[in-house]
Short mmCIF file of the C-alpha atoms (twelve columns), coordinates in Angstrom:
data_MODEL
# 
_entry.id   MODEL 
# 
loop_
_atom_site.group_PDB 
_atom_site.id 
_atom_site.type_symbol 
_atom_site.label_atom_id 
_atom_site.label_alt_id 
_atom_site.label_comp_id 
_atom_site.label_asym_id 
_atom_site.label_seq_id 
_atom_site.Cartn_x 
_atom_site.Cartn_y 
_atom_site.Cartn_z 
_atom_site.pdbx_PDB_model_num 
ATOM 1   C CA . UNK A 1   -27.137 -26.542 -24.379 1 
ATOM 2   C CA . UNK A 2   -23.360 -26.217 -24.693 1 
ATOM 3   C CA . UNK A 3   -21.455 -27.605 -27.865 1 
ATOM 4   C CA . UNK A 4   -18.651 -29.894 -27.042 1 
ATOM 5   C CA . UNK A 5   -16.621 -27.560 -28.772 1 
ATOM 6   C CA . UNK A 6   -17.507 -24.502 -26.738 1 
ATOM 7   C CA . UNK A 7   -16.775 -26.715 -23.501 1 
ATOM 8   C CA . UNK A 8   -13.202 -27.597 -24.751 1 
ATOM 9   C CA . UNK A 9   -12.671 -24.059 -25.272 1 
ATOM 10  C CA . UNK A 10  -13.517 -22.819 -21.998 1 
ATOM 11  C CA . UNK A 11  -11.720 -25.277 -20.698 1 
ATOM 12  C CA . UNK A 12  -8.512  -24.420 -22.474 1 
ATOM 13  C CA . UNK A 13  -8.965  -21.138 -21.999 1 
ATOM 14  C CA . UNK A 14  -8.874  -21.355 -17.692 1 
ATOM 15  C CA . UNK A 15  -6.080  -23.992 -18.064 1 
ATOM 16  C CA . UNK A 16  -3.982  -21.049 -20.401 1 
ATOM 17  C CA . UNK A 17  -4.802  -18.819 -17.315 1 
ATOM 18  C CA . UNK A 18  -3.710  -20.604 -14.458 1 
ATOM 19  C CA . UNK A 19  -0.409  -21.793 -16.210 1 
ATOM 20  C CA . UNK A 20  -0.014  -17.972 -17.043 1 
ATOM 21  C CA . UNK A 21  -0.249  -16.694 -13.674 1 
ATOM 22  C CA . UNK A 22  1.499   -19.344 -12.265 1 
ATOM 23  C CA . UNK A 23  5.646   -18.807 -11.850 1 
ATOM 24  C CA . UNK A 24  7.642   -21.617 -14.795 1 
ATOM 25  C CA . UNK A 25  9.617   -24.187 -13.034 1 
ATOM 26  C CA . UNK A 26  11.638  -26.657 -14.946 1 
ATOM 27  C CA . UNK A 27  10.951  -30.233 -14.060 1 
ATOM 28  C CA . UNK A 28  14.471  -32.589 -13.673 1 
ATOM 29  C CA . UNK A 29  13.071  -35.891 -15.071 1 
ATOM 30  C CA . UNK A 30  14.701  -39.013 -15.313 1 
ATOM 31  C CA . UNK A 31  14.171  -42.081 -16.886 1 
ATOM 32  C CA . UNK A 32  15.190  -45.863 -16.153 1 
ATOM 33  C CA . UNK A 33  14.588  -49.325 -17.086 1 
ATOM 34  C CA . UNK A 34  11.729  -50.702 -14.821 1 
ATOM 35  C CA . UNK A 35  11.926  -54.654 -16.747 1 
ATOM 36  C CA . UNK A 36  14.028  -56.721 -18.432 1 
ATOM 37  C CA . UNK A 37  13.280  -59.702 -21.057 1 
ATOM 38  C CA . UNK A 38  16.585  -61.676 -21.945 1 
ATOM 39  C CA . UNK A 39  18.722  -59.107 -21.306 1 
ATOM 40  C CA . UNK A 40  17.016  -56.208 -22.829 1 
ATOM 41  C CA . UNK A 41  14.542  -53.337 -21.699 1 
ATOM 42  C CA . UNK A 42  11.234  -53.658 -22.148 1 
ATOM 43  C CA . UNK A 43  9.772   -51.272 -19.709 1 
ATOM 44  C CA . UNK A 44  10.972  -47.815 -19.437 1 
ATOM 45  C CA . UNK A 45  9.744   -45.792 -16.094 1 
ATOM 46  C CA . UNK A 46  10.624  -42.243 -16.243 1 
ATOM 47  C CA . UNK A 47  10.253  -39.954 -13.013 1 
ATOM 48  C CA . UNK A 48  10.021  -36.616 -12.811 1 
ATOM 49  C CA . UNK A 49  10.141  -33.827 -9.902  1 
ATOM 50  C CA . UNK A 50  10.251  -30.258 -9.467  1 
ATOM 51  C CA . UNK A 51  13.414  -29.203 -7.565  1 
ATOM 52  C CA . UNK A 52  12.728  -26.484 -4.756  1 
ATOM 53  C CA . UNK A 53  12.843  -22.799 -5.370  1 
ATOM 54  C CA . UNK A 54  16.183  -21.473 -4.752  1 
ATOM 55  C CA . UNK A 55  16.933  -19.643 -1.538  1 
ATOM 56  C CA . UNK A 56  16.202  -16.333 -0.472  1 
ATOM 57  C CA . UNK A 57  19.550  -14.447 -1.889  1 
ATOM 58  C CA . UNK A 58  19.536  -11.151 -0.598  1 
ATOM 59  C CA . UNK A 59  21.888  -7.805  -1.457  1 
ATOM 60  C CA . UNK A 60  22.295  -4.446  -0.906  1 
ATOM 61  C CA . UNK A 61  24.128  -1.377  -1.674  1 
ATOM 62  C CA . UNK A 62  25.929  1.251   0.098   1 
ATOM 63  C CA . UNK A 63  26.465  4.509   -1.296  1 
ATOM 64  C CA . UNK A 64  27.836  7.807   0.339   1 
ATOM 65  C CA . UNK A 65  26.287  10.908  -1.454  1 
ATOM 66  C CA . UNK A 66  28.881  13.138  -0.608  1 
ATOM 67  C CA . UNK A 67  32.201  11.161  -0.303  1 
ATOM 68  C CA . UNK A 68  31.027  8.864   -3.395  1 
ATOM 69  C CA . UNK A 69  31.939  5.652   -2.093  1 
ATOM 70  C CA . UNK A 70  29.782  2.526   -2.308  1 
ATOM 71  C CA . UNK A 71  29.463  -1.006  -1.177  1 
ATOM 72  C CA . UNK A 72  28.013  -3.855  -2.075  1 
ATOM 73  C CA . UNK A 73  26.963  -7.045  -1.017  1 
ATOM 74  C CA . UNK A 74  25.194  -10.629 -2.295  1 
ATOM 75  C CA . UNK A 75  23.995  -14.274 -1.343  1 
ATOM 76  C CA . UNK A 76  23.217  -13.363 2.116   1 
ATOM 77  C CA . UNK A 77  20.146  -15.592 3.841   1 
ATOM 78  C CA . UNK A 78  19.165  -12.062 5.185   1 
ATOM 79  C CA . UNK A 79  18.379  -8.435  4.595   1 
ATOM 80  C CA . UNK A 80  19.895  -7.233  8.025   1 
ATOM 81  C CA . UNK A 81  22.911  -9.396  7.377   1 
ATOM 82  C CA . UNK A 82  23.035  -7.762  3.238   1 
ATOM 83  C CA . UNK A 83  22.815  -4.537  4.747   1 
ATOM 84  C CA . UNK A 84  25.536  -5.004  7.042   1 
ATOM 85  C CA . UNK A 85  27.696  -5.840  5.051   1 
ATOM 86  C CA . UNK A 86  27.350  -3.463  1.701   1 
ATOM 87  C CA . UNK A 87  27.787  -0.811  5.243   1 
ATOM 88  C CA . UNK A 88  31.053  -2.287  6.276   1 
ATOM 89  C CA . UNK A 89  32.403  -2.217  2.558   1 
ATOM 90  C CA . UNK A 90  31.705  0.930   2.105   1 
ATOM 91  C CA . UNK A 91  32.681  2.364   5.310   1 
ATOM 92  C CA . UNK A 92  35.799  1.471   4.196   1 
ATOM 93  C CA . UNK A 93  35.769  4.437   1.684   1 
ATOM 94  C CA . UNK A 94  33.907  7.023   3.388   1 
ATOM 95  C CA . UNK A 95  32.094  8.130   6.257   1 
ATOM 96  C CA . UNK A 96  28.372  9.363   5.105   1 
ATOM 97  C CA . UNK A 97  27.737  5.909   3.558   1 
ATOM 98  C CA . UNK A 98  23.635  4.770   3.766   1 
ATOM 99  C CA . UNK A 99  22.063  1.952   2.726   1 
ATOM 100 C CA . UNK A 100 20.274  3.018   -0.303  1 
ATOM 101 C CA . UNK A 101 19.083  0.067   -1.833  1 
ATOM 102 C CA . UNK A 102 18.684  -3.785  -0.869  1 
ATOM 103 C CA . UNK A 103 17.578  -6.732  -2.859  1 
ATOM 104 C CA . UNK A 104 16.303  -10.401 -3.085  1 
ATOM 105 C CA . UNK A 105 17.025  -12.726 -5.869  1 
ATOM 106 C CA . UNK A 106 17.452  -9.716  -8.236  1 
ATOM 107 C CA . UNK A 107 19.200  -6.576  -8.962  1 
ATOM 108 C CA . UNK A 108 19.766  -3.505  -7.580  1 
ATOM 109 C CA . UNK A 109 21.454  -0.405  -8.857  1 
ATOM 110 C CA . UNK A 110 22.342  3.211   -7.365  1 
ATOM 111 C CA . UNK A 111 22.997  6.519   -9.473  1 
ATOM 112 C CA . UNK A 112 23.941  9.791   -8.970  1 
ATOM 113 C CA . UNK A 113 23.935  13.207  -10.840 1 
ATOM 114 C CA . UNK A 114 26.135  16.746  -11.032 1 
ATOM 115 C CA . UNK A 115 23.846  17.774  -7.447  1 
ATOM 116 C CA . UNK A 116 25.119  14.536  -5.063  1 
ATOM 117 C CA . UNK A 117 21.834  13.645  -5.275  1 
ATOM 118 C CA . UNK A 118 21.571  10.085  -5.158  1 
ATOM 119 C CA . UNK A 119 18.547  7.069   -6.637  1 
ATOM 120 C CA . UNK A 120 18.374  3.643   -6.758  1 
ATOM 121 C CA . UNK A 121 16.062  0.768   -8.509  1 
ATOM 122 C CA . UNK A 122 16.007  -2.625  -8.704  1 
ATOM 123 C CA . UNK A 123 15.449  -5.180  -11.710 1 
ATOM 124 C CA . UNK A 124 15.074  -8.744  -12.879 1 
ATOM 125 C CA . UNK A 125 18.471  -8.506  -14.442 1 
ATOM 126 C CA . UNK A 126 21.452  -6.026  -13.887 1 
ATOM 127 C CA . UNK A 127 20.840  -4.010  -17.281 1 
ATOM 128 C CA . UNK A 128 17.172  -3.782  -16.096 1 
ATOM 129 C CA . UNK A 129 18.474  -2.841  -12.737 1 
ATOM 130 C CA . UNK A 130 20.804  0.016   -14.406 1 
ATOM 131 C CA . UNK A 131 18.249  1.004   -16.813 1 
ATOM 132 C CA . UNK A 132 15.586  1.709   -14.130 1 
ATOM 133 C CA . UNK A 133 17.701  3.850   -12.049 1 
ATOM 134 C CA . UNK A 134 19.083  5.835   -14.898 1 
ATOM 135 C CA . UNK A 135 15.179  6.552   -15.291 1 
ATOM 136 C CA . UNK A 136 14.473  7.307   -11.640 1 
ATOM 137 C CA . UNK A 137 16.846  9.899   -12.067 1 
ATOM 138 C CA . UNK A 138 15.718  11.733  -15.057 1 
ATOM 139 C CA . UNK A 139 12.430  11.173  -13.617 1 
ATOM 140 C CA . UNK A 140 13.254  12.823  -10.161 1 
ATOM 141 C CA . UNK A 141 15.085  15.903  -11.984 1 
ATOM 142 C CA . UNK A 142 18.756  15.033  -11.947 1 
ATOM 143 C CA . UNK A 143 21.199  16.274  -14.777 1 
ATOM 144 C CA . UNK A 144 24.002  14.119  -15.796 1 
ATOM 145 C CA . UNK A 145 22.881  11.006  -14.248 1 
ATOM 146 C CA . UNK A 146 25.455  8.606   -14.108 1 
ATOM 147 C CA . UNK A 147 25.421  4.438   -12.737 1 
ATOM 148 C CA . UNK A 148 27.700  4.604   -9.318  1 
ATOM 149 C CA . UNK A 149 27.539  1.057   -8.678  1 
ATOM 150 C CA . UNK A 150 25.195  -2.134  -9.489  1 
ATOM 151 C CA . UNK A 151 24.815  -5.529  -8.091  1 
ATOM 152 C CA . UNK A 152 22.792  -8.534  -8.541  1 
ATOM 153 C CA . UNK A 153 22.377  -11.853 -6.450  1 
ATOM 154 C CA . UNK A 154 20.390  -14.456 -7.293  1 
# 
Protein backbone atom coordinates (compact mmCIF):
# COMPACT_ATOMS: atom_id res chain seq x y z
CA UNK A 1 0.00 0.00 0.00
CA UNK A 2 1.27 3.44 -1.03
CA UNK A 3 1.66 6.34 1.63
CA UNK A 4 -0.07 9.48 0.67
CA UNK A 5 3.14 10.97 0.88
CA UNK A 6 4.91 8.71 -1.58
CA UNK A 7 1.86 9.39 -4.06
CA UNK A 8 2.36 13.24 -3.82
CA UNK A 9 5.85 12.69 -4.59
CA UNK A 10 5.53 10.79 -7.63
CA UNK A 11 3.24 12.95 -8.64
CA UNK A 12 5.41 16.01 -8.33
CA UNK A 13 8.07 14.42 -9.59
CA UNK A 14 6.26 13.63 -13.42
CA UNK A 15 4.67 17.14 -13.20
CA UNK A 16 8.67 18.63 -12.65
CA UNK A 17 9.31 16.47 -15.83
CA UNK A 18 6.87 17.42 -18.21
CA UNK A 19 7.22 21.23 -17.34
CA UNK A 20 11.05 20.53 -17.87
CA UNK A 21 10.87 19.16 -21.20
CA UNK A 22 8.35 21.32 -22.23
CA UNK A 23 9.62 24.87 -24.10
CA UNK A 24 8.67 28.27 -21.25
CA UNK A 25 6.14 30.53 -22.70
CA UNK A 26 5.11 33.61 -20.89
CA UNK A 27 1.42 33.95 -20.40
CA UNK A 28 -0.05 37.87 -21.17
CA UNK A 29 -2.79 37.97 -18.47
CA UNK A 30 -5.13 40.54 -17.85
CA UNK A 31 -7.41 41.40 -15.34
CA UNK A 32 -10.84 43.41 -15.20
CA UNK A 33 -13.73 44.19 -13.13
CA UNK A 34 -16.47 41.51 -13.83
CA UNK A 35 -19.24 43.40 -10.98
CA UNK A 36 -19.98 46.38 -9.53
CA UNK A 37 -21.83 47.24 -6.04
CA UNK A 38 -22.51 51.12 -5.71
CA UNK A 39 -19.96 52.10 -7.74
CA UNK A 40 -17.17 49.92 -6.69
CA UNK A 41 -15.59 46.46 -7.77
CA UNK A 42 -16.46 43.63 -6.21
CA UNK A 43 -15.57 40.97 -8.64
CA UNK A 44 -12.30 40.89 -10.31
CA UNK A 45 -12.04 38.36 -13.52
CA UNK A 46 -8.60 38.05 -14.73
CA UNK A 47 -7.86 36.25 -18.20
CA UNK A 48 -4.99 34.90 -19.31
CA UNK A 49 -3.57 33.47 -22.80
CA UNK A 50 -0.51 32.31 -24.29
CA UNK A 51 0.43 34.45 -27.33
CA UNK A 52 1.65 32.32 -30.45
CA UNK A 53 5.21 31.36 -31.04
CA UNK A 54 6.92 33.86 -33.06
CA UNK A 55 7.51 33.25 -36.74
CA UNK A 56 9.91 31.26 -38.45
CA UNK A 57 12.90 34.04 -38.82
CA UNK A 58 15.36 32.67 -40.96
CA UNK A 59 19.22 33.93 -41.94
CA UNK A 60 22.12 33.09 -43.58
CA UNK A 61 25.58 33.94 -44.39
CA UNK A 62 27.67 34.35 -47.35
CA UNK A 63 31.24 34.09 -47.24
CA UNK A 64 33.89 33.92 -50.14
CA UNK A 65 37.00 31.87 -48.96
CA UNK A 66 39.27 33.35 -51.22
CA UNK A 67 38.13 36.98 -51.97
CA UNK A 68 36.98 37.33 -48.13
CA UNK A 69 33.81 38.92 -48.63
CA UNK A 70 30.60 38.01 -46.81
CA UNK A 71 26.93 38.62 -46.66
CA UNK A 72 24.39 38.41 -44.54
CA UNK A 73 20.89 38.25 -44.20
CA UNK A 74 17.76 38.07 -41.41
CA UNK A 75 13.86 37.95 -40.79
CA UNK A 76 13.18 36.18 -43.92
CA UNK A 77 9.83 33.70 -43.81
CA UNK A 78 12.26 31.35 -45.76
CA UNK A 79 15.56 29.58 -46.07
CA UNK A 80 15.68 29.82 -50.00
CA UNK A 81 14.67 33.44 -49.73
CA UNK A 82 17.74 33.94 -46.54
CA UNK A 83 20.01 32.35 -48.79
CA UNK A 84 19.33 34.50 -51.59
CA UNK A 85 19.83 37.20 -50.24
CA UNK A 86 23.16 36.84 -47.83
CA UNK A 87 24.29 35.60 -51.95
CA UNK A 88 23.31 38.86 -53.49
CA UNK A 89 25.10 40.89 -50.60
CA UNK A 90 27.93 39.33 -50.91
CA UNK A 91 28.22 39.05 -54.53
CA UNK A 92 28.55 42.45 -54.27
CA UNK A 93 32.16 42.01 -52.89
CA UNK A 94 33.41 39.08 -54.59
CA UNK A 95 32.90 36.42 -56.92
CA UNK A 96 33.60 32.85 -55.06
CA UNK A 97 30.94 33.73 -52.43
CA UNK A 98 28.91 30.29 -50.96
CA UNK A 99 26.42 29.99 -48.68
CA UNK A 100 28.12 28.66 -45.70
CA UNK A 101 25.79 28.87 -43.06
CA UNK A 102 21.88 29.54 -42.65
CA UNK A 103 19.74 29.92 -39.62
CA UNK A 104 16.25 30.00 -37.91
CA UNK A 105 15.38 32.03 -34.95
CA UNK A 106 19.08 31.96 -33.86
CA UNK A 107 22.57 32.71 -34.71
CA UNK A 108 24.92 31.92 -37.05
CA UNK A 109 28.57 32.75 -37.37
CA UNK A 110 31.45 32.06 -40.08
CA UNK A 111 35.36 32.04 -39.39
CA UNK A 112 38.32 31.73 -41.12
CA UNK A 113 42.10 31.03 -40.46
CA UNK A 114 45.84 31.94 -42.05
CA UNK A 115 44.88 28.71 -44.85
CA UNK A 116 41.36 30.41 -46.43
CA UNK A 117 39.90 27.73 -44.92
CA UNK A 118 36.60 28.62 -43.87
CA UNK A 119 33.77 27.15 -40.67
CA UNK A 120 30.71 28.13 -39.48
CA UNK A 121 28.27 27.33 -36.30
CA UNK A 122 25.29 28.43 -35.10
CA UNK A 123 24.01 29.41 -31.45
CA UNK A 124 21.17 30.48 -29.21
CA UNK A 125 22.75 33.87 -28.97
CA UNK A 126 25.44 35.68 -31.17
CA UNK A 127 28.40 35.21 -28.53
CA UNK A 128 27.32 31.50 -28.48
CA UNK A 129 27.18 31.65 -32.20
CA UNK A 130 30.91 33.23 -32.30
CA UNK A 131 32.13 31.09 -29.61
CA UNK A 132 31.14 27.82 -31.38
CA UNK A 133 32.75 28.61 -34.57
CA UNK A 134 35.92 29.86 -33.05
CA UNK A 135 35.83 26.12 -31.66
CA UNK A 136 34.96 24.43 -34.94
CA UNK A 137 37.99 25.86 -36.09
CA UNK A 138 40.51 24.88 -33.59
CA UNK A 139 38.71 21.72 -33.66
CA UNK A 140 39.07 21.18 -37.53
CA UNK A 141 42.94 22.26 -37.40
CA UNK A 142 42.98 25.91 -38.35
CA UNK A 143 45.72 28.38 -36.96
CA UNK A 144 44.81 31.88 -36.30
CA UNK A 145 41.18 31.52 -36.40
CA UNK A 146 39.55 34.64 -36.63
CA UNK A 147 35.29 35.67 -36.61
CA UNK A 148 34.66 36.96 -40.46
CA UNK A 149 31.20 37.82 -39.92
CA UNK A 150 28.11 36.89 -37.49
CA UNK A 151 24.45 37.34 -37.60
CA UNK A 152 21.47 36.56 -35.65
CA UNK A 153 17.60 36.80 -36.40
CA UNK A 154 15.14 36.00 -34.23
Amino acid sequence: MKSATGSAAIALGILFALTAVAPARAQVCTTTCSNYIEGECSEHTTTCTTPPPPPPAYGAIAYGRKSGAWGYSDHWNSEQKAESVAMANCAQHGNDCEVMVWFRNECGAVASDQADEAFWAIGDGEGVANENVLNACAKGGGKGCKIEVSQCSR
